[in-house]
TORSELUM-272716 format. One record per residue (C-alpha): residue in one letter; residue number from 0; x, y, z. Coordinates in steps of 0.1 Angstrom, whole numbers, plus 5000, padded with zeros to 4 digits. Layout:
- A | NUM | X | Y | Z .
...
This chain:
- X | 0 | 6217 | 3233 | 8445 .
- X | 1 | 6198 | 3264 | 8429 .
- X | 2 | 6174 | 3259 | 8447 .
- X | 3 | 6191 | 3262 | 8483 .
- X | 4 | 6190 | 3295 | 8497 .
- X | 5 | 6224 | 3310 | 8512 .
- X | 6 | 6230 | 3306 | 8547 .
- X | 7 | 6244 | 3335 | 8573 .
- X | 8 | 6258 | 3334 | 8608 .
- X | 9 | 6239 | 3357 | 8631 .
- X | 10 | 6247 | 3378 | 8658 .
- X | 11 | 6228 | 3348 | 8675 .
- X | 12 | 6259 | 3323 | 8668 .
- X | 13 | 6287 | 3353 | 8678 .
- X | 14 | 6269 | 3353 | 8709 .
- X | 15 | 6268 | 3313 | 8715 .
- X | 16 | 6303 | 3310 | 8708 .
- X | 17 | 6315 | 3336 | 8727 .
- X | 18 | 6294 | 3328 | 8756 .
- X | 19 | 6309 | 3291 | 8751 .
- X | 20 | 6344 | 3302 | 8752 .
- X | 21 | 6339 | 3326 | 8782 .
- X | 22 | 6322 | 3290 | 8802 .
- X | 23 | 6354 | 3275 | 8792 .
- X | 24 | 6376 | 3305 | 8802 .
- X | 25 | 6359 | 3303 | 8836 .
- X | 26 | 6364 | 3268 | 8837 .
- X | 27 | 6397 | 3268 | 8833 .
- X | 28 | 6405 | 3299 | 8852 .
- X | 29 | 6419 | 3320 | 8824 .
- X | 30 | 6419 | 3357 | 8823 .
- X | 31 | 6420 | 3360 | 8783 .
- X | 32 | 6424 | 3340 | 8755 .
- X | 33 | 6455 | 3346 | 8728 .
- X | 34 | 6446 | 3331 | 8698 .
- X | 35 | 6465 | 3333 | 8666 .
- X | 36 | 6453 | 3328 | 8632 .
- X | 37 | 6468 | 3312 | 8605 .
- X | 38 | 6476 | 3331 | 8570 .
- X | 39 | 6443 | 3335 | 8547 .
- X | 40 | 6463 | 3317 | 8517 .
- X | 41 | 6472 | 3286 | 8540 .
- X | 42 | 6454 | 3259 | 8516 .
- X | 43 | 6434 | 3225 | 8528 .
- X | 44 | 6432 | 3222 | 8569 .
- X | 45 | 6442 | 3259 | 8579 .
- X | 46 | 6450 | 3270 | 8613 .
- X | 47 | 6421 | 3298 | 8616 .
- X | 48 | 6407 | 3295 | 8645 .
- X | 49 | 6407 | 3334 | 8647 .
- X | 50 | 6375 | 3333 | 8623 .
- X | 51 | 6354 | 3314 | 8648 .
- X | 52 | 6353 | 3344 | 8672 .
- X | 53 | 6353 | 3369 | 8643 .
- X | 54 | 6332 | 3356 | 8614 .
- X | 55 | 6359 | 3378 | 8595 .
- X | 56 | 6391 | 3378 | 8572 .
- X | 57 | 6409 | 3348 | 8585 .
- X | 58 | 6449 | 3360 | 8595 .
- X | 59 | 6440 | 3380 | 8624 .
- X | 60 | 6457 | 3378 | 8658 .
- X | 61 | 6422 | 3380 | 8684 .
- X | 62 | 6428 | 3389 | 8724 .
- X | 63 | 6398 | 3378 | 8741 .
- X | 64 | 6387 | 3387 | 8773 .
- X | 65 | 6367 | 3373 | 8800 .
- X | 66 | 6355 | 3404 | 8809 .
- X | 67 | 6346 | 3433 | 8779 .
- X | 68 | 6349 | 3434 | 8738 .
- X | 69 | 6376 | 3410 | 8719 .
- X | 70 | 6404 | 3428 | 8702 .
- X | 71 | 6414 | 3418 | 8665 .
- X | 72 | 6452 | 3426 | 8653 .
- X | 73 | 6449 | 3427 | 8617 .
- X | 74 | 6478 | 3415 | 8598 .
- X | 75 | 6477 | 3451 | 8575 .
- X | 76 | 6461 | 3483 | 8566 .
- X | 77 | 6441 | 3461 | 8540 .
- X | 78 | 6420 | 3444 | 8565 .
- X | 79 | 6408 | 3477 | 8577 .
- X | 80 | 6394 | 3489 | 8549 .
- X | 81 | 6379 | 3457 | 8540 .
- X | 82 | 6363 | 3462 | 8574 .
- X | 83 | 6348 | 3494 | 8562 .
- X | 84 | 6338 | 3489 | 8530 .
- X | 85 | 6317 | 3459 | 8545 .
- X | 86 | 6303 | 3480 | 8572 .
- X | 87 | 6290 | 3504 | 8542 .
- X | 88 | 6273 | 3475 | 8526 .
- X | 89 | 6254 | 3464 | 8556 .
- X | 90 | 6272 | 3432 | 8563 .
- X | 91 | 6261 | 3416 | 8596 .
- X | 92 | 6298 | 3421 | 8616 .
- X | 93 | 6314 | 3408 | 8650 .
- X | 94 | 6341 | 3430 | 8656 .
- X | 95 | 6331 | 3465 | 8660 .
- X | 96 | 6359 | 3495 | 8641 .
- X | 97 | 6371 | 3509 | 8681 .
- X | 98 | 6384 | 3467 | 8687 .
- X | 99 | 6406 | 3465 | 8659 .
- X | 100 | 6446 | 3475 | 8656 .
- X | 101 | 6458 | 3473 | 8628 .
- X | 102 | 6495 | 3453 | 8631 .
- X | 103 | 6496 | 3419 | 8648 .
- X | 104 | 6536 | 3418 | 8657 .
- X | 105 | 6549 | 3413 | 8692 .
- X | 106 | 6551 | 3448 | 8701 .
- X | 107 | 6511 | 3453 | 8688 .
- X | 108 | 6505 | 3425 | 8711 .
- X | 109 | 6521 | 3436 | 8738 .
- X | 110 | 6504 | 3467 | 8734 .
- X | 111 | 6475 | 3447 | 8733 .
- X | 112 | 6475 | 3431 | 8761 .
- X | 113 | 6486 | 3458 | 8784 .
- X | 114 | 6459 | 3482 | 8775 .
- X | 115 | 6436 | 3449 | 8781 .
- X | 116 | 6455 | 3449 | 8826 .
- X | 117 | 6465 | 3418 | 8814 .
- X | 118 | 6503 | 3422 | 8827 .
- X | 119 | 6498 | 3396 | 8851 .
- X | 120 | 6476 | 3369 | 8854 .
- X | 121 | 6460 | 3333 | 8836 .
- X | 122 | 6463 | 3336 | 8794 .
- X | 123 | 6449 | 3308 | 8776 .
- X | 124 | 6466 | 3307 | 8741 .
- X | 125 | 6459 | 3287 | 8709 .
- X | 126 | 6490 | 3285 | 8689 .
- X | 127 | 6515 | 3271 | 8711 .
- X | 128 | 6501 | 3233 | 8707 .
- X | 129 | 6510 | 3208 | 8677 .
- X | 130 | 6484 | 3206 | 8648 .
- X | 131 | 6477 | 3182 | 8626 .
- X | 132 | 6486 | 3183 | 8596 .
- X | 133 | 6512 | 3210 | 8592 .
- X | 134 | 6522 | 3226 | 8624 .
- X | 135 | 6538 | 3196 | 8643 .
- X | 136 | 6554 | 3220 | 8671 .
- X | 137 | 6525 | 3250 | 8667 .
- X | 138 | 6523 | 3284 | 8644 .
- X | 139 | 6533 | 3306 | 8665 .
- X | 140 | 6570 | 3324 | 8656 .
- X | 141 | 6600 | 3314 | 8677 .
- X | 142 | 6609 | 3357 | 8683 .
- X | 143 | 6575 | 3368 | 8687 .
- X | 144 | 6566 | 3343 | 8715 .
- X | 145 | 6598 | 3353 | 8732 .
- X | 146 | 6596 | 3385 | 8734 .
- X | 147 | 6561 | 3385 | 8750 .
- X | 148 | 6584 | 3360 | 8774 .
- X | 149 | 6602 | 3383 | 8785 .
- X | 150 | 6576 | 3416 | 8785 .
- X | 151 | 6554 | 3394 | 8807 .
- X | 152 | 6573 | 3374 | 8831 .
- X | 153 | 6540 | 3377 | 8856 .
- X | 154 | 6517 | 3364 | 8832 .
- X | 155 | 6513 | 3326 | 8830 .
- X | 156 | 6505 | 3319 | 8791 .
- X | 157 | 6487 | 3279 | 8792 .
- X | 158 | 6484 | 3261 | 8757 .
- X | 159 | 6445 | 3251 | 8756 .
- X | 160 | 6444 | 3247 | 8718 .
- X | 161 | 6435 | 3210 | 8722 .
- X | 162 | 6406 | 3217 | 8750 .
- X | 163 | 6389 | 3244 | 8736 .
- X | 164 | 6389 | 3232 | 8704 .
- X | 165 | 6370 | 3202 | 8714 .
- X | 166 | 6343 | 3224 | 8727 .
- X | 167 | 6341 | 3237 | 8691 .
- X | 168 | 6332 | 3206 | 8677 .
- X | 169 | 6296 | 3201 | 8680 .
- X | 170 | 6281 | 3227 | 8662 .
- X | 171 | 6254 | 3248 | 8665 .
- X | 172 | 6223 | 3251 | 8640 .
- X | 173 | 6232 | 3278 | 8623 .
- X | 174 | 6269 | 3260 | 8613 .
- X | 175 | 6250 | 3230 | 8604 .
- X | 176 | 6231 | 3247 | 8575 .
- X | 177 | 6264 | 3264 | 8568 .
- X | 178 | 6279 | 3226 | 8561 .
- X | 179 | 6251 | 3218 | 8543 .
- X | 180 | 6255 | 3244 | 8522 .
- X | 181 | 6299 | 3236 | 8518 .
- X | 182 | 6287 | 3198 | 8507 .
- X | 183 | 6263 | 3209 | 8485 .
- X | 184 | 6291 | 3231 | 8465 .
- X | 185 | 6319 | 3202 | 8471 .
- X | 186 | 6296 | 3174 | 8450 .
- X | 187 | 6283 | 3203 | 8426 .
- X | 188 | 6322 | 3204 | 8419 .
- X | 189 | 6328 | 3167 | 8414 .
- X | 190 | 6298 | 3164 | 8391 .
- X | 191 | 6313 | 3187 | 8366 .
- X | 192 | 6349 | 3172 | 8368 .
- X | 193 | 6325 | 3140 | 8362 .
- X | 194 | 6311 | 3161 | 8333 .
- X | 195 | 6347 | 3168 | 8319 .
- X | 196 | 6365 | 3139 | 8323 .
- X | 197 | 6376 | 3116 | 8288 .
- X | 198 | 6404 | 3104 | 8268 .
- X | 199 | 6418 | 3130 | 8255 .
- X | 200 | 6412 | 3160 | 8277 .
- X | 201 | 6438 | 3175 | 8296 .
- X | 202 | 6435 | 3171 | 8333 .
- X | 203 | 6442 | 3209 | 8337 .
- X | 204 | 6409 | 3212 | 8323 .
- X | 205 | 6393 | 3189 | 8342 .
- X | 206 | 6407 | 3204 | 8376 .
- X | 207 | 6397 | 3238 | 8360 .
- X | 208 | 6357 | 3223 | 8361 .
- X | 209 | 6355 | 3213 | 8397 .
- X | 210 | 6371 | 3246 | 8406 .
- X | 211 | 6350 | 3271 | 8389 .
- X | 212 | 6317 | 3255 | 8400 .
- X | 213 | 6329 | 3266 | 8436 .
- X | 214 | 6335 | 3296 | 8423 .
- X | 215 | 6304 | 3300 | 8400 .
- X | 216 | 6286 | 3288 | 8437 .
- X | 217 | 6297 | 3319 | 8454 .
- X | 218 | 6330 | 3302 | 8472 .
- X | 219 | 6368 | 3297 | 8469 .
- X | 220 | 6378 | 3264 | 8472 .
- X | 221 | 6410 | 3255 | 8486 .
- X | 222 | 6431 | 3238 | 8458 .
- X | 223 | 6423 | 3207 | 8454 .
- X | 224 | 6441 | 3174 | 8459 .
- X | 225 | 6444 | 3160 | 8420 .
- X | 226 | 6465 | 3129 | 8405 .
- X | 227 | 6458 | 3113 | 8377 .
- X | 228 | 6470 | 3080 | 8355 .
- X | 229 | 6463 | 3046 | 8353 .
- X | 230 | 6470 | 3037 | 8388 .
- X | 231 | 6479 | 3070 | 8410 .
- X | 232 | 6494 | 3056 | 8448 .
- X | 233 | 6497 | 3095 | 8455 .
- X | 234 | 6475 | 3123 | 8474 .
- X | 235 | 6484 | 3162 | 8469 .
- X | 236 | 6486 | 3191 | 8449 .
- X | 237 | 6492 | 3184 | 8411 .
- X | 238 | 6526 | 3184 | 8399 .
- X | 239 | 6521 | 3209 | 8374 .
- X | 240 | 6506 | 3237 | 8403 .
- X | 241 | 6543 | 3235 | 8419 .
- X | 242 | 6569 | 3224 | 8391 .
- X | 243 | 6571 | 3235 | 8358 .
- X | 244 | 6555 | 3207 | 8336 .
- X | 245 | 6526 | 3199 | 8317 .
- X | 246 | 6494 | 3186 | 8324 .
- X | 247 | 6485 | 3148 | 8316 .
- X | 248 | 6465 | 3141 | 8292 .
- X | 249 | 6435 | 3113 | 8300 .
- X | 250 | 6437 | 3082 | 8282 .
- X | 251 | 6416 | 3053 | 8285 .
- X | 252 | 6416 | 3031 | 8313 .
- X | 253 | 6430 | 3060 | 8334 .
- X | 254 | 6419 | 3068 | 8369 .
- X | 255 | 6415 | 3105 | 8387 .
- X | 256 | 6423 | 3102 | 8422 .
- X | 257 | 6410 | 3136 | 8439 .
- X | 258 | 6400 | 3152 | 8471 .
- X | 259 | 6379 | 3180 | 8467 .
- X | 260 | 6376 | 3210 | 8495 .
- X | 261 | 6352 | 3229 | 8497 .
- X | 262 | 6351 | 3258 | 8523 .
- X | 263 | 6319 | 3279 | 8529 .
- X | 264 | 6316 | 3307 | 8553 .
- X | 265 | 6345 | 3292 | 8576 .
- X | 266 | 6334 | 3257 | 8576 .
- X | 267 | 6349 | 3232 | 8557 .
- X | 268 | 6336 | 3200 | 8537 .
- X | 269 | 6358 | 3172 | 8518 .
- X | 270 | 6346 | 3150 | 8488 .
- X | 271 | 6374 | 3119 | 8476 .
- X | 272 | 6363 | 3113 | 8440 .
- X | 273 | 6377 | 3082 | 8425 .
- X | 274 | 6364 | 3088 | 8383 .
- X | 275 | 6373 | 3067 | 8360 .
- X | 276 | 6381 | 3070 | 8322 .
- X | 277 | 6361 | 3038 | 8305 .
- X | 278 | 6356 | 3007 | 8322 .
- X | 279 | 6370 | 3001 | 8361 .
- X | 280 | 6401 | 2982 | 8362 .
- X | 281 | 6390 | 2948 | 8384 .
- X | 282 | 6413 | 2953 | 8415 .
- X | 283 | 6406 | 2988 | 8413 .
- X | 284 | 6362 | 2976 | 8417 .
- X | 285 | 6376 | 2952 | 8445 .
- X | 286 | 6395 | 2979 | 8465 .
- X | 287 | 6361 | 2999 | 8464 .
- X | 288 | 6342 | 2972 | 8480 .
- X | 289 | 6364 | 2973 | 8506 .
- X | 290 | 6365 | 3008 | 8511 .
- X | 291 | 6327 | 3009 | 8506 .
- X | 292 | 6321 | 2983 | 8533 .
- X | 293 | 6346 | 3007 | 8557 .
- X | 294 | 6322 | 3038 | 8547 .
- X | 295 | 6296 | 3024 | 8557 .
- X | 296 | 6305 | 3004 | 8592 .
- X | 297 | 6315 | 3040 | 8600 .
- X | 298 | 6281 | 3055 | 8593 .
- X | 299 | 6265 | 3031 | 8615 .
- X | 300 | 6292 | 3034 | 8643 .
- X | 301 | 6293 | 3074 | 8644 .
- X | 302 | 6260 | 3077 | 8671 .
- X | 303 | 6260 | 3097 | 8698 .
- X | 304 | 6278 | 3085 | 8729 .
- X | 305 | 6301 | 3064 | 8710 .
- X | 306 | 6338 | 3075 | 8705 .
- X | 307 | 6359 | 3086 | 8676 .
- X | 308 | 6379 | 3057 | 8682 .
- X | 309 | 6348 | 3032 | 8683 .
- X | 310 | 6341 | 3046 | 8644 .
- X | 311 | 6380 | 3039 | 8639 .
- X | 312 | 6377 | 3002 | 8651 .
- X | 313 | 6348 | 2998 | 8630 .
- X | 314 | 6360 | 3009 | 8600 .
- X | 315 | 6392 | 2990 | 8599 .
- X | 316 | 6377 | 2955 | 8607 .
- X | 317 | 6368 | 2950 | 8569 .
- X | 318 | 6401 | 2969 | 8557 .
- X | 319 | 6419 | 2942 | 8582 .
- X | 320 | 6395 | 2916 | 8570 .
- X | 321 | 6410 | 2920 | 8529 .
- X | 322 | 6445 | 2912 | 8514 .
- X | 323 | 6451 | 2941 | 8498 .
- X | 324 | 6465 | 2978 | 8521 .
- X | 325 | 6454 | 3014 | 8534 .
- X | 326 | 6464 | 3045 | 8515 .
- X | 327 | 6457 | 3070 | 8545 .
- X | 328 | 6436 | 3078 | 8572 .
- X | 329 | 6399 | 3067 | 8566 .
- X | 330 | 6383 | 3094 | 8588 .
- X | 331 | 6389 | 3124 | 8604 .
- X | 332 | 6368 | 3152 | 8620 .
- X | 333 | 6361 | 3187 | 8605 .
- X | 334 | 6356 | 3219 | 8618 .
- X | 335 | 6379 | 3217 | 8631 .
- X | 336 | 6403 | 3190 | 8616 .
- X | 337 | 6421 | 3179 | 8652 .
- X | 338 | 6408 | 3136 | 8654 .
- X | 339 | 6425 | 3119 | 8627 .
- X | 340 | 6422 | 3080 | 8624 .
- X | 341 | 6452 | 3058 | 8626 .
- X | 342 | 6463 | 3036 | 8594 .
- X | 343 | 6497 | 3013 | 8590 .
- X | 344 | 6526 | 3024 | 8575 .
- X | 345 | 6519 | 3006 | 8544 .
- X | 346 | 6540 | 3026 | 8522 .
- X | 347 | 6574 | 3010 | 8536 .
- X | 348 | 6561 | 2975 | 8534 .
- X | 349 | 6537 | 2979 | 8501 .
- X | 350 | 6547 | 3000 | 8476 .
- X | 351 | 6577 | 2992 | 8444 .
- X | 352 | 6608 | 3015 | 8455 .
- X | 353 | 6597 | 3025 | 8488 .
- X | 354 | 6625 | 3010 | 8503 .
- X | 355 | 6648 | 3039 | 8491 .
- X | 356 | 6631 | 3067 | 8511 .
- X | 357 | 6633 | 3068 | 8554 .
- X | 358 | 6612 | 3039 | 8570 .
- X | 359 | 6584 | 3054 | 8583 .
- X | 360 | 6560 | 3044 | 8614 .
- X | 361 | 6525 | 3031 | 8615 .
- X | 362 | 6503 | 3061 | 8624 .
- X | 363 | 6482 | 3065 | 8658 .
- X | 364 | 6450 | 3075 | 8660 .
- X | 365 | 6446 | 3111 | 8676 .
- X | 366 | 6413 | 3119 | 8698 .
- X | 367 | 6407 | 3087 | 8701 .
- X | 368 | 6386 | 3092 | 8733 .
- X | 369 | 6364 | 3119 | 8720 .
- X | 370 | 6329 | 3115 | 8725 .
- X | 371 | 6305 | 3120 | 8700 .
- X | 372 | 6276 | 3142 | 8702 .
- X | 373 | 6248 | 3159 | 8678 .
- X | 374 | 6265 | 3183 | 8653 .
- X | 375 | 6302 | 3169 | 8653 .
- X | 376 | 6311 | 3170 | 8611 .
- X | 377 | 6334 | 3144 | 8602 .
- X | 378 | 6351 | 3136 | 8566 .
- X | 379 | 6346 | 3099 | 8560 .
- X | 380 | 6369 | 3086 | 8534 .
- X | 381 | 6380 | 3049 | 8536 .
- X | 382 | 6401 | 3040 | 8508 .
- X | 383 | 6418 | 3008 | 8501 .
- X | 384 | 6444 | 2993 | 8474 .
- X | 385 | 6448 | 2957 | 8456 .
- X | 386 | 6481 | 2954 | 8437 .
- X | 387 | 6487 | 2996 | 8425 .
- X | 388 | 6448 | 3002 | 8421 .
- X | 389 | 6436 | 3029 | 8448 .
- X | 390 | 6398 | 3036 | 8455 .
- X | 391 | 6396 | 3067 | 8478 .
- X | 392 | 6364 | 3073 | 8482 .
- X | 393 | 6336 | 3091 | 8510 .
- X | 394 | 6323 | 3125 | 8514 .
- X | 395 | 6308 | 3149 | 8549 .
- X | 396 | 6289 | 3133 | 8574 .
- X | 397 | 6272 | 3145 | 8603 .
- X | 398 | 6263 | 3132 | 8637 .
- X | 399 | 6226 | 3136 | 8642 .
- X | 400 | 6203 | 3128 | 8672 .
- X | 401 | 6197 | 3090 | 8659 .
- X | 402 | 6230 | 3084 | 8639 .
- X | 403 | 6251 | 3098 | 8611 .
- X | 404 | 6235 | 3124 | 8585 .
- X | 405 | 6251 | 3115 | 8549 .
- X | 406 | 6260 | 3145 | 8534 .
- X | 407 | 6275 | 3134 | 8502 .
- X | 408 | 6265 | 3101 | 8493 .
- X | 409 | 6279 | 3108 | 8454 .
- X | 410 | 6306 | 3105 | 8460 .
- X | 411 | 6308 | 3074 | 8484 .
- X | 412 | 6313 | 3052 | 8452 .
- X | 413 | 6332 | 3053 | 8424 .
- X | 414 | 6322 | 3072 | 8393 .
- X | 415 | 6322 | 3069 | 8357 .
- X | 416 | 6340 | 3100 | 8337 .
- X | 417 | 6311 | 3111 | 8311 .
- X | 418 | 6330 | 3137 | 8292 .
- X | 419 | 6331 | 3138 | 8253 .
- X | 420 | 6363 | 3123 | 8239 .
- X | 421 | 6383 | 3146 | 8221 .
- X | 422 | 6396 | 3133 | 8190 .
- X | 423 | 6439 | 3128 | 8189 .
């Protein structure tokens, strides 16, 4: 990891994207795009698809143009003199000082988009579309979008979230060493939660690790996904980082169940560690062979001009093949996170006291009929359970010319906790 030296986007890769988008724009016969950006704090899987065409702050509001400069509506006075204070240190920027506003409301849009002559016409907007995993109906606000209803009643706004975002997909060289980089930081990150973990520490602590060796790498990680015990069924935030509570402390024969994001530069890695305190519980080594035989039918299934529903159908036949259940999804793609593999609704049908909560539905698989082509990233994280024993386990992978490029292969097993006990 030392060794690697820090990647940088180019005005190379602004010009490759942009060009792309403006093919598409032409394509589809749009006039501009509107693309809103979701708030910098948003967590795992934001909505920032502002930051592709900016290489900037993420929270931005971006008019582009087919014709002539984007313009960037920052969300506050704040942004701007971020802005400056990296244009005094040299930093290689996209979005020149005359392009930016500095509020992002309806009426800055409008604005916007009437200095632009775009009062009539073709607007492509990304926004308006669901997204997986939080916004099932879109981000943009209910008043804002109706007010620029009724200021443009001659401009046809078309969602195109869900086509242009494909075209993002494959990505270019200079994003490949970027997610290179990310993985490299996401396993540095497990290996010294690995170096933390033993009966007797607090999991606080352990959390603590994995986050400051992202930071000490020269990123900040979204929170991570953390559970711990001696047989977590669960997948989120820790309790204590939203209720008042404390942290567990590890015993022996516990489990840490934890999905690790690491985000450099824009682009995004994932990392499921399964670590265990002492020795494996035996359904828990049985549920990682499963998963393990999943991971790797979908490394030799993700080739070019297969589909991301081919890699689906490969992974589940051993999952279908065993007698225990899925967690989750096993896959999904990254940068940006819009394929998401289906996985049955096992919760109703698996789990002790499920039947209190709502029934819930077996889950579809979304961009199914993607194809895949060199540079797609994908997070490949089968998992699998026998009896209340979870193994989540997988890491970044990356379609090559020949086949999948194993990013993390650390962390596509399960791990042994080698922390120092503390004494009770």
């Amino acid at each position: 990891m030392n060794d690697m030296a820090v990647p940088t986007f180019s005005i190379a890769e602004r010009d490759r994207r942009w060009d792309l988008a403006r093919t598409f724009m032409e394509r589809e016969g749009l006039d501009a795009l509107l693309v809103f950006g979701e708030h910098e704090d948003a967590g795992p899987a934001p909505f920032a698809y502002d930051t592709w065409f900016t290489n900037s702050r993420p929270g931005t509001t971006l008019v582009f143009p087919y014709e002539g400069e984007p313009v960037v509506l920052f969300p506050m006075e704040m942004f701007t003199k971020d802005h400056l204070e990296s244009t005094r240190r040299g930093d290689v920027l996209w979005i020149q000082p005359q392009n930016i506003r500095t509020s992002r409301d309806s009426r800055a849009i409008a604005d916007t988009l009437h200095e632009l002559r775009l009062a009539q016409g073709t607007v492509g907007v990304v926004g308006l579309e669901p997204h997986a995993p939080w916004h099932p109906d879109g981000i943009v606000p209910y008043r804002l979008w109706s007010t620029l209803l009724d200021e443009f009643p001659h401009v046809a706004f078309k969602p195109v979230a869900t086509a242009l975002l494909r075209l993002m997909m494959p990505l270019g060289a200079e994003e490949i060493a970027v997610v290179r980089y990310a993985a490299s930081i996401g396993d540095a990150m497990v290996r010294a939660m690995v170096d933390t973990a033993a009966a007797g520490v607090s999991e606080s602590v352990v959390y603590a690790a994995g986050m400051a060796a992202g930071y000490a790498y020269g990123t900040t990680p979204a929170a991570m996904h953390f559970w711990s015990g001696p047989a977590p069924l669960a997948s989120g935030l820790p309790q204590w980082s939203y209720r008042p509570q404390a942290p567990r402390t590890l015993c022996d024969g516990d489990i840490i169940s934890a999905e690790v994001f690491s985000n450099f530069g824009g682009r995004h890695t994932q990392h499921q560690a399964t670590i265990t305190i002492g020795e494996p519980n035996e359904d828990l080594q049985r549920a990682a062979t499963v998963a393990r035989a999943a991971y790797d039918a979908g490394l030799q299934a993700m080739r070019p001009g297969r589909t991301f529903g081919d890699v689906v159908d490969a992974m589940r036949a051993p999952l279908n093949a065993a007698d225990g259940w899925e967690f989750g999804p096993a896959v999904h793609t990254l940068n940006p996170l819009v394929g998401v593999s289906g996985f049955p609704a096992d919760l109703s049908r698996q789990m002790a006291g499920a039947d209190a909560y709502p029934p819930e539905t077996d889950h579809s698989t979304v961009f199914g009929d993607v194809e895949l082509v060199p540079g797609m990233s994908f997070a490949l994280e089968p998992n699998y359970v026998f009896g209340r024993h979870l193994a989540y386990i997988g890491g970044t992978v990356i379609v090559g010319e020949d086949g999948a490029i194993e990013l993390n292969p650390y962390t596509a097993r399960i791990l042994r906790a080698a922390g120092t006990t503390t004494a009770s």
